[in-house]
C-alpha positions as CSV (number, residue, x, y, z in Angstrom):
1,X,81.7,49.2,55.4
2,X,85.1,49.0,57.1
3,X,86.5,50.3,54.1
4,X,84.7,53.4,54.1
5,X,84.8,53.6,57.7
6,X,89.0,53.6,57.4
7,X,88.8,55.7,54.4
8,X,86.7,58.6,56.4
9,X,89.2,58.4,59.7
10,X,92.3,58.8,57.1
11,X,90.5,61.8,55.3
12,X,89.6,63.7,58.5
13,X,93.3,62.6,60.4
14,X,94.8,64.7,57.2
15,X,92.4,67.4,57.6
16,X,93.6,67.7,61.3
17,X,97.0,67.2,60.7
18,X,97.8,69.0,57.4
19,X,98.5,73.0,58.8
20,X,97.5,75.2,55.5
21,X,98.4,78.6,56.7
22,X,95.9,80.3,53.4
23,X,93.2,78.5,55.1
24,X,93.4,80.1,58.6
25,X,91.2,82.8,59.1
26,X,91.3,86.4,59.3
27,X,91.0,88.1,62.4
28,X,88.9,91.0,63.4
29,X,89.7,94.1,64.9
30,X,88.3,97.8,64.9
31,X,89.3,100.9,63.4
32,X,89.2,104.3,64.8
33,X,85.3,104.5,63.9
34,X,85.0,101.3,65.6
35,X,83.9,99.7,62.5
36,X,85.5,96.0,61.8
37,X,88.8,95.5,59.9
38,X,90.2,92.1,59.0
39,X,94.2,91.6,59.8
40,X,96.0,89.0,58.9
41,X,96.5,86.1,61.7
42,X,100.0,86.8,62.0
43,X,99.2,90.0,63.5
44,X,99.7,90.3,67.3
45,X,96.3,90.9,69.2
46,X,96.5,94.9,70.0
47,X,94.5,94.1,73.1
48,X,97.4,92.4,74.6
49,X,100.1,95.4,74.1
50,X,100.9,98.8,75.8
51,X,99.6,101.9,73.9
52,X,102.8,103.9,74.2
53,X,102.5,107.0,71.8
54,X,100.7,108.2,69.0
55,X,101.3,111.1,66.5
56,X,99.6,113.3,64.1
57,X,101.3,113.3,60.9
58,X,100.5,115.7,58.0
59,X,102.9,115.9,54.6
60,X,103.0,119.2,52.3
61,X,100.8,117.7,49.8
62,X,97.9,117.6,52.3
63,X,98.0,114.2,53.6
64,X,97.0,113.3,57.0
65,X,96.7,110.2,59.4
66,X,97.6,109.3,63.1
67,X,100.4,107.1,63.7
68,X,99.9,104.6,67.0
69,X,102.7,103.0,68.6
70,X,102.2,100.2,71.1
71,X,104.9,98.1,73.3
72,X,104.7,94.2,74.0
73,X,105.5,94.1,77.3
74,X,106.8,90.6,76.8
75,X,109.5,91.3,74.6
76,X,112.6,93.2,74.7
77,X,111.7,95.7,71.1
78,X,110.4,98.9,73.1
79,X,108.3,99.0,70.0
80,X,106.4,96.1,69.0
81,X,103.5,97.1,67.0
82,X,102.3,100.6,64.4
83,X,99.1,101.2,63.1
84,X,99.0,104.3,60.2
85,X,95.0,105.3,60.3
86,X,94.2,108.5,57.5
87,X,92.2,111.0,59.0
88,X,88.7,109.7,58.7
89,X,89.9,107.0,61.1
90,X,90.5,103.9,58.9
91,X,93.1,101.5,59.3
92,X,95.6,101.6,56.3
93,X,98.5,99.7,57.2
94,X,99.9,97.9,60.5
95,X,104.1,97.1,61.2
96,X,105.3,94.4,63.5
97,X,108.4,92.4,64.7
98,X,107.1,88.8,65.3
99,X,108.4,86.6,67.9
100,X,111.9,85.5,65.7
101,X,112.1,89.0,65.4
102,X,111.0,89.7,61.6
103,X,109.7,93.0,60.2
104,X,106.1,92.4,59.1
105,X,104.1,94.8,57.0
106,X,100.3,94.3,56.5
107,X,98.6,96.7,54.0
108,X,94.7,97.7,53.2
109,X,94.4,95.6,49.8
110,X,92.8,98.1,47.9
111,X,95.5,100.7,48.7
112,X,97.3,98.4,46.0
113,X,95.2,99.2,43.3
114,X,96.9,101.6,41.7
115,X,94.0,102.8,39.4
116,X,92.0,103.5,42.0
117,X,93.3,103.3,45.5
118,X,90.8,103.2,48.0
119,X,90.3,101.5,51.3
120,X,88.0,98.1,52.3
121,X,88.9,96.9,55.6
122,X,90.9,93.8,54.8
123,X,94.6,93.9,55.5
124,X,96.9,91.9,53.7
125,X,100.4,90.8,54.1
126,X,102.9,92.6,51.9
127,X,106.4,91.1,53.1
128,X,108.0,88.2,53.7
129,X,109.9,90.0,56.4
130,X,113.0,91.3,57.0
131,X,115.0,89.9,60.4
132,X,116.3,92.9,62.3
């Protein structure tokens, strides 16, 4: 019985202690339709920065989306965070600089699919990151 009791405090004290960043979750957030999107955890919290500009863009070959810009007011970057949304209002791709200061890039995963790009709301990490 002490065995197993021993075994069973080792297994969960590696459970606790081992950090696997593949198993953390997602976390949620809205696009412009309000409807949830998943982001990756890296992502800062929107909620917690500045909304300091936003933009219409539109190309020549018809494209359209609204560009958002938002400040951490904790930092010294006067732009922290970007969110690219295409016209209907869903979220496509999201730009940081984390806390060391690294470029982060989070796209829509079935943007990637170069068949047939489309979007589903979950936002995955395309970069190691690039120190600025």
């Amino acid at each position: 019985m002490k065995r197993i009791l021993s075994a069973l405090f080792v297994l969960a004290a590696l459970l606790f202690l081992c950090d696997d960043g593949g198993s953390e979750p997602l976390r949620l957030s809205e696009n412009l339709r309000h409807e949830y999107v998943l982001l990756p955890h890296e992502a800062p919290d929107r909620d917690q920065l500045a909304l300091t500009d936003y933009a219409i863009v539109a190309e020549e070959g018809g494209g359209v989306g609204v560009i958002i810009f938002y400040d951490d007011p904790r930092t010294n970057w006067e732009l922290d965070y970007i969110e690219l949304y295409d016209i209907s209002g869903d979220l496509l791709v999201v730009t940081w600089i984390d806390r060391f200061g690294v470029y982060q890039v989070a796209i829509d995963r079935a943007l990637m699919n170069k068949d047939y790009p489309a979007v589903d709301g979950v936002l995955v990490l395309v970069t190691g990151g690039t120190e600025l």
